[in-house]
Structures are given as C-alpha cells and as structure tokens.
C-alpha positions as a printed NumPy array, in Angstrom:
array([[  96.108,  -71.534, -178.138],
       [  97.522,  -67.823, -177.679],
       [  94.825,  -66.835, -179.91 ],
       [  91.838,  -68.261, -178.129],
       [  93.53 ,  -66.775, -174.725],
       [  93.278,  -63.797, -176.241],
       [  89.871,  -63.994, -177.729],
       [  88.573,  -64.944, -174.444],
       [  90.174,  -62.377, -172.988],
       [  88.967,  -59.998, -174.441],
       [  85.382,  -61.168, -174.413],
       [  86.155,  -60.805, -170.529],
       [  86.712,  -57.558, -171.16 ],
       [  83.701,  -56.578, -173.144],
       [  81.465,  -58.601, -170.198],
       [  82.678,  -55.951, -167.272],
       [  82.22 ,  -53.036, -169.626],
       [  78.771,  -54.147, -170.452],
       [  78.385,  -53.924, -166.268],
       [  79.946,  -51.057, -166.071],
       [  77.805,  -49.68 , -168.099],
       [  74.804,  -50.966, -166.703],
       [  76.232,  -49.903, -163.276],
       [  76.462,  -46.415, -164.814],
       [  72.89 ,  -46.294, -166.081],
       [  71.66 ,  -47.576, -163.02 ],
       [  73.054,  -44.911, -160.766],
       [  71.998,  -42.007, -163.557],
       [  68.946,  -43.113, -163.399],
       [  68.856,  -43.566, -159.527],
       [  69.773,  -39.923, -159.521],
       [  67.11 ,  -38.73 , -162.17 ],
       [  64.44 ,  -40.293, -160.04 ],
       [  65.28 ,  -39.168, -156.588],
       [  66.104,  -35.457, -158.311],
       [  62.226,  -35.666, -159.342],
       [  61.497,  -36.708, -155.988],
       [  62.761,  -33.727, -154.57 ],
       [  61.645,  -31.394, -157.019],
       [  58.244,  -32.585, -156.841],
       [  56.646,  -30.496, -153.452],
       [  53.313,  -31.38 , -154.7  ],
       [  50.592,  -34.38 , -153.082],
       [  52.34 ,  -36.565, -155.785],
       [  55.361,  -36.791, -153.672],
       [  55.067,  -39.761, -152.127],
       [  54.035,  -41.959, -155.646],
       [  57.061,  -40.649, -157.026],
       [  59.428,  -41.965, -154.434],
       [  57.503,  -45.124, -154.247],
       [  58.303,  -45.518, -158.411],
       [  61.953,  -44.364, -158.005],
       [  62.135,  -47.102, -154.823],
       [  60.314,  -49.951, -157.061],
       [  62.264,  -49.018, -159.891],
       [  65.689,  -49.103, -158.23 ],
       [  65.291,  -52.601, -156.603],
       [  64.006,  -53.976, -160.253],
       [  67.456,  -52.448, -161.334],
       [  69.453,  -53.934, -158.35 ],
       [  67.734,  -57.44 , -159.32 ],
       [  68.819,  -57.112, -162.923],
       [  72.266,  -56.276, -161.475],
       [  72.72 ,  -59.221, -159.218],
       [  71.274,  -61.519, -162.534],
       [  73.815,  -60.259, -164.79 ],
       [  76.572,  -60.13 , -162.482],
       [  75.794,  -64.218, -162.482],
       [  75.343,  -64.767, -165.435],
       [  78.465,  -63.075, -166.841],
       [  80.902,  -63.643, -163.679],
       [  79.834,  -67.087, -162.579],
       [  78.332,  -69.263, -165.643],
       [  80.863,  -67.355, -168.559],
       [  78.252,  -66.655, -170.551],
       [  80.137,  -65.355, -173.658],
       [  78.02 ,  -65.671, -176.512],
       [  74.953,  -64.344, -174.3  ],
       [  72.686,  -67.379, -174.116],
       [  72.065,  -67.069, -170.723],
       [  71.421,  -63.607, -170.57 ],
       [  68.289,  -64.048, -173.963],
       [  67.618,  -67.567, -172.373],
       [  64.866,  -65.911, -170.377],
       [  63.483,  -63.43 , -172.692],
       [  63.093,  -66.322, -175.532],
       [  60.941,  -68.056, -173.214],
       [  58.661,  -64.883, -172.817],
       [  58.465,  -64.097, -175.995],
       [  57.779,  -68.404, -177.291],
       [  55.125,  -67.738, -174.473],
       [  53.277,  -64.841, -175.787],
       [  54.122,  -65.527, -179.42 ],
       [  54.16 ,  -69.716, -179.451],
       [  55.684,  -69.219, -183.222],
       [  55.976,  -72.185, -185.289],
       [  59.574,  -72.951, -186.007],
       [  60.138,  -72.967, -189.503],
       [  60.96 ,  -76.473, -190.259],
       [  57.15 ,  -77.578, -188.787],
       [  55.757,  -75.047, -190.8  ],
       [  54.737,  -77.279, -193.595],
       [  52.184,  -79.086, -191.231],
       [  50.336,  -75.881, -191.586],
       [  49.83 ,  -75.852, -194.832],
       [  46.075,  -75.37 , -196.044],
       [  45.214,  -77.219, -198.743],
       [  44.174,  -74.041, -200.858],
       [  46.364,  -72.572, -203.706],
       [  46.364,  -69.273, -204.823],
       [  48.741,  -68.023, -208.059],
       [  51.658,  -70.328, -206.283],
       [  50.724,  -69.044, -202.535],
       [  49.631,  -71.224, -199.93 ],
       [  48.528,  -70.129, -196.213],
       [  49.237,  -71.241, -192.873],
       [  46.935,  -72.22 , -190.745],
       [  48.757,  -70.491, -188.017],
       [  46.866,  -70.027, -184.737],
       [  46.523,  -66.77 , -183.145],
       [  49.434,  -65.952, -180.456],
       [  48.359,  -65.655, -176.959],
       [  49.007,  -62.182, -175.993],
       [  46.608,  -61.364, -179.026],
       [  44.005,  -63.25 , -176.954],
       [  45.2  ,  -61.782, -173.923],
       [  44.706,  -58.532, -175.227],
       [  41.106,  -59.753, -176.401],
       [  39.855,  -60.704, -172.869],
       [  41.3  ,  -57.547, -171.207],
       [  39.483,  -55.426, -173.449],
       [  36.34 ,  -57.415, -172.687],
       [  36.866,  -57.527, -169.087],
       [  37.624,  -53.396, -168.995],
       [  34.329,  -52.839, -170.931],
       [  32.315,  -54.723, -168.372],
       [  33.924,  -53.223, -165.271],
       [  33.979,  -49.697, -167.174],
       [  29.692,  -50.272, -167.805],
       [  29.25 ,  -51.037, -164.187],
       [  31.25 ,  -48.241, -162.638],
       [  29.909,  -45.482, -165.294],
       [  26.935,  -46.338, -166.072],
       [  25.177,  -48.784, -163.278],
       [  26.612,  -48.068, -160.309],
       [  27.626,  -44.525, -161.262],
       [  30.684,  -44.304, -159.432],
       [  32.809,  -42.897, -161.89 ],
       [  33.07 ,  -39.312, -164.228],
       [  31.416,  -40.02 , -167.255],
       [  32.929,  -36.909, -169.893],
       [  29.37 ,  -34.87 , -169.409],
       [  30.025,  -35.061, -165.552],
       [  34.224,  -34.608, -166.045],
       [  33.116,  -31.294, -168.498],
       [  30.453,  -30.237, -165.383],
       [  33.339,  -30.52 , -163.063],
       [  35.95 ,  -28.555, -165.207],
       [  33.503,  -25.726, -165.942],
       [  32.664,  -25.701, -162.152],
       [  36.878,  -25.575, -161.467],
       [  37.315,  -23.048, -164.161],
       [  34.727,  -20.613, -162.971],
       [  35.993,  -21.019, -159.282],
       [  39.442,  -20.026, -161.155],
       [  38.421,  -17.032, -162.498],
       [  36.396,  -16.133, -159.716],
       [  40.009,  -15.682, -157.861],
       [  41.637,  -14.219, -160.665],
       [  38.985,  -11.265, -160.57 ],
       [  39.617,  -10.831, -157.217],
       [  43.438,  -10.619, -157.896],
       [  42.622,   -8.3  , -160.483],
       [  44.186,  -10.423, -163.284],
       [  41.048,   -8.92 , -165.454],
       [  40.905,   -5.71 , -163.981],
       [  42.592,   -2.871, -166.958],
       [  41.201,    0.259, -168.669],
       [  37.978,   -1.362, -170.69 ],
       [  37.113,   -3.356, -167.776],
       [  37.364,   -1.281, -164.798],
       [  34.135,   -0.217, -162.77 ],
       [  34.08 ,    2.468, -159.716],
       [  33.987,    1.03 , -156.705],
       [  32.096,    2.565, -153.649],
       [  32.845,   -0.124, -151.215],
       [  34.422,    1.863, -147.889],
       [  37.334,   -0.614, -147.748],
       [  38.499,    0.052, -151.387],
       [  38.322,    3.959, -150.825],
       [  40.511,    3.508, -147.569],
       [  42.748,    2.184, -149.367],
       [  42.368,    4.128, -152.03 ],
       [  43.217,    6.754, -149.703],
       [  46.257,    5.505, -148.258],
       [  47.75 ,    5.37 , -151.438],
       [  46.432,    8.661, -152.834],
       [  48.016,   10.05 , -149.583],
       [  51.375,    8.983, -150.349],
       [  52.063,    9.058, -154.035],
       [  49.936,   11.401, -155.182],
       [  48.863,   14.079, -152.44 ],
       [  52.604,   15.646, -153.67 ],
       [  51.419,   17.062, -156.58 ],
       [  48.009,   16.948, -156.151],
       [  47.791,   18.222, -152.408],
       [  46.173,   16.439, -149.575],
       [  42.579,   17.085, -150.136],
       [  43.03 ,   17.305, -153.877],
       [  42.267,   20.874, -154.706],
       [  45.846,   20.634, -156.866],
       [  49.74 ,   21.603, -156.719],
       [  51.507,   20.77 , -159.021],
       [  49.538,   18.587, -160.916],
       [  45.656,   19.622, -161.261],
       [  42.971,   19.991, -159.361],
       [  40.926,   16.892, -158.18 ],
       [  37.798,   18.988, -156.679],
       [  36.065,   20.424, -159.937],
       [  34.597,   19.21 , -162.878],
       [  37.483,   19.874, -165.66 ],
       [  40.016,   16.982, -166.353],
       [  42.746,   17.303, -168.576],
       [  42.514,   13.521, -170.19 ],
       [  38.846,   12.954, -168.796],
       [  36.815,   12.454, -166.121],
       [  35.689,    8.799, -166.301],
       [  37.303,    6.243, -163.874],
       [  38.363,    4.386, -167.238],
       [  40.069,    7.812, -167.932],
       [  41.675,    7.644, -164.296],
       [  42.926,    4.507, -164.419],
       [  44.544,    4.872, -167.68 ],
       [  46.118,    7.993, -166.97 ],
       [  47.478,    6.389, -163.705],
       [  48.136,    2.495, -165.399],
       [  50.506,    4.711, -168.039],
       [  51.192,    8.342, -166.56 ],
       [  51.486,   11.55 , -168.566],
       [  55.602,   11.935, -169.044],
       [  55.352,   14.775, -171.03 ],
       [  53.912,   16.631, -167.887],
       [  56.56 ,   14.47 , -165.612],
       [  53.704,   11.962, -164.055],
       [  55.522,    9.036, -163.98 ],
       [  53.634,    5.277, -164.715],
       [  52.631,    3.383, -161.924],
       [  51.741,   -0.263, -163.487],
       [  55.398,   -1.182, -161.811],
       [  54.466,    0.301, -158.411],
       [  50.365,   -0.525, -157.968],
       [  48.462,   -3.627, -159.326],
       [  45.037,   -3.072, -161.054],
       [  43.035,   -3.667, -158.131],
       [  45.259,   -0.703, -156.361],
       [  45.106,    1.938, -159.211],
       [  41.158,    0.922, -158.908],
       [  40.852,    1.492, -155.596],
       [  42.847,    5.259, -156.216],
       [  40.977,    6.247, -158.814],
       [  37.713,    5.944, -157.245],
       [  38.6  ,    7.312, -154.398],
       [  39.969,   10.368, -156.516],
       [  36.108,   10.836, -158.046],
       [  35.198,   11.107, -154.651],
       [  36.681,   14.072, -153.952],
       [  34.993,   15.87 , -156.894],
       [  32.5  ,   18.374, -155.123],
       [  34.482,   18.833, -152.169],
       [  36.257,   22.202, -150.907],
       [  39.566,   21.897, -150.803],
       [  41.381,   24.717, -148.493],
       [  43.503,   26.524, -151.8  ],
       [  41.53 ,   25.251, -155.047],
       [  44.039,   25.609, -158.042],
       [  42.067,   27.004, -161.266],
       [  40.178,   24.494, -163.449],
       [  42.079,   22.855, -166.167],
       [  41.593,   21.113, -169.304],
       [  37.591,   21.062, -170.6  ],
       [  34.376,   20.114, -168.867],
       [  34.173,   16.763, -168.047],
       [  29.718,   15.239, -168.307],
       [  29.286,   11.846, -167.707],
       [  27.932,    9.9  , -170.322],
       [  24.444,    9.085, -168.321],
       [  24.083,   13.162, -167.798],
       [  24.626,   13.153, -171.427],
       [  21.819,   10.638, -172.403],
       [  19.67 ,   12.699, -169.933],
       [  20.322,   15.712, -171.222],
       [  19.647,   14.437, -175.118],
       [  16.668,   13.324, -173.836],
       [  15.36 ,   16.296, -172.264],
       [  16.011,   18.093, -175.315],
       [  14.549,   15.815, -177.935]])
C-alpha cells in the first residue's frame, strides 16, 4: 500500500515537472518570437508578430489540454495525452495491425517470402493529389494566364535590380579607386573639389597652387605623375616619407575624385609666387600617341 502511495506520488511529481517544463518552453519561446518581432524594422514586421501571436495561442491551447489531461483525468501512463496523436497517425497511415495481417497474404511465394497486399496509406495519396492539383494551378498562373515569374522573367527582374544596384553604388563611389578613376569636368565636382583643396591642401600647396611646402600645382612637372590616376593615388595613400599624410580615412573616392580634378585644373594657371618645377616632365599619354605619330 505504502509502496503504491509512493509510486503514485511520485508519478505526480514527474506530471508537474513535465508542465513546468512545458511552461518554461512556452515562455522561451514567447520571448524568442516577440525579440524577432522587435528586431525585425523591416515590411516583414507585421507577419512576424502575426506568427509569434498564432504560435503563442497554439501553445496556450496545448497548455490548457495538458493541464487536463494530467491534473483532472490522472493520466499516468500517458494514454490520454498519445490518445489523439494515434488517431492521426491510424488516419494518415490506416496500418494493418499485425494479427490481421495474414488476410493480406498474396498467394505468391518467393524463396520462403510472401507479400502483403497492403494498400497504400492515405497521406501517400494525399500527397499524390496535391502535387496534381499544384501542377495545374502552377500551368495556369505561369504559363496561361501569365500571372506569375516564370525563372527567364525572375532572372530579367534580378538583372534589372542588380544593375539599378550598381548604378547607386557608382554613384557612392563604391567602384571608384586608382584603375578606375576618370577626370571629371562637371562644375559641381570641381566646387567641391575646391572646397576641399582649400582646406586640406592649400597649406602646403598654397591657395592657387603655385606650391609651399609641398610642390607646385601650376606647371607641367609632377613628382609621382601627372595623370588623375597618379593624383588620386598619391592622395588615396599620401607620400609619408615627404610628411603627406593618407587621406582614404578623411575623403571617400568620389571626394579625392572630385580634388584631383580640380587640382589638373589649375595646371596653366599663374599663380602669384610659382615655386620651381619639380620632379620630371609630365606628357599625357594622348600627346604621346600624337607625337609618335607625327614622327613616324
């Protein structure tokens, strides 16, 4: 008697730490999905709180069931609780039990085996139709009524997105660096080329670029070239040996473009105290071709 007590007991016990448990998993998962909820800033906001709503009622429901089942009806051994899953899976599955089995028996023999004339389970079926009803609504959307993204039309559409993409990172100057970069004559770039020349540079270069410090802007010598690719790599990675510092920290690419054409503008100009050339003579590479040509 003392010994069933205790048996029952301590099945008891084992019940409310099964719903303790599932009272724990419910509210970490409660938390999970209202965390994502939160998180999530995007248009997808609102399907994500309708999935963590749906979801916590289903786990409410399960709950309240197992609170019945375990509190009310003393469902020890658990039949209760499978009682409704056996029925699902009897329903998709309708297995033979094995003691009607030998109905089934076909009437061929093979090296000692014999087979079952089993029939095939429902959700088998189930799955059959679906896949025949998808195909037919799939071949009216796609390909009759032509309401849907067929893959040629989804690539189109990505290839349309991605070149939009790019179009944006250009103008960002993601792609802008020292093999890419083109001078730029447009009056807004050189303004703002300006505005930058005149306060990080104009220090050792003077205000109208004829050269302080650093060299002179006005002639036709450069030190490390005269190209704009030659510009914009001296000013992407400075010259520390000569103490020009590197401004890829301080200006993007579309900034140290806009400076360095504005700096080939001011080749030609007359600046009011001209330092003395430095470095070699810088000829573009179309004077070169012209010149080769003129000579050949």
């Amino acid at each position: 008697m003392k010994s069933t007590l205790k048996n029952k007991l301590k099945m008891r016990i084992n019940m409310k730490n099964k719903i303790n448990i599932q009272l724990l998993l419910f509210v970490f998962l409660s938390l999970i999905f209202n965390s994502t909820a939160r998180a999530e800033g995007g248009p997808d906001l609102e399907v994500v709180v309708k999935y963590s709503l749906g979801f916590t009622v289903l786990l409410i429901l399960l709950l309240v069931w197992l609170v019945v089942v375990y509190s009310e009806r003393n469902d020890f051994s658990g039949e209760e609780f499978w009682a409704p899953f056996k029925k699902v899976k009897y329903y998709l599955t309708l297995t033979t039990p094995p003691e009607k089995e030998k109905d089934l028996l076909m009437d061929h023999e093979y090296d000692g085996i014999r087979e079952l004339d089993s029939r095939i389970p429902p959700w088998f079926h189930g799955l059959l139709w679906f896949t025949v009803i998808f195909s037919i609504v799939y071949m009216i959307q796609y390909h009759v009524i032509g309401s849907g993204n067929v893959q040629e039309e989804e690539y189109l559409a990505e290839i349309s997105f991605a070149k939009a993409e790019r179009q944006i990172l250009i103008k960002t100057g993601a792609f802008l660096n020292e093999e890419t970069v083109t001078f730029t004559d447009d009056v807004g770039a050189l303004e703002n080329g300006k505005q930058i020349y005149l306060k990080n540079c104009a220090s050792c270069h003077a205000n109208d670029g004829g050269g302080l410090v650093g060299p002179n802007f006005t002639d036709k010598y450069w030190i490390h070239g005269g190209s704009i690719k030659n510009l914009f790599t001296t000013i992407k990675y400075g010259v520390p040996q000569k103490g020009m510092i590197s401004w890829s920290n301080q200006l993007d690419p579309i900034q140290m473009r806009d400076v360095a054409s504005y700096i080939l503008t001011l080749q030609g100009t007359e600046p009011a105290n001209p330092k003395a050339p430095e470095g070699t003579l810088y000829i573009p590479e179309t004077e070169k071709e012209q010149k080769t040509d003129s000579e050949t």
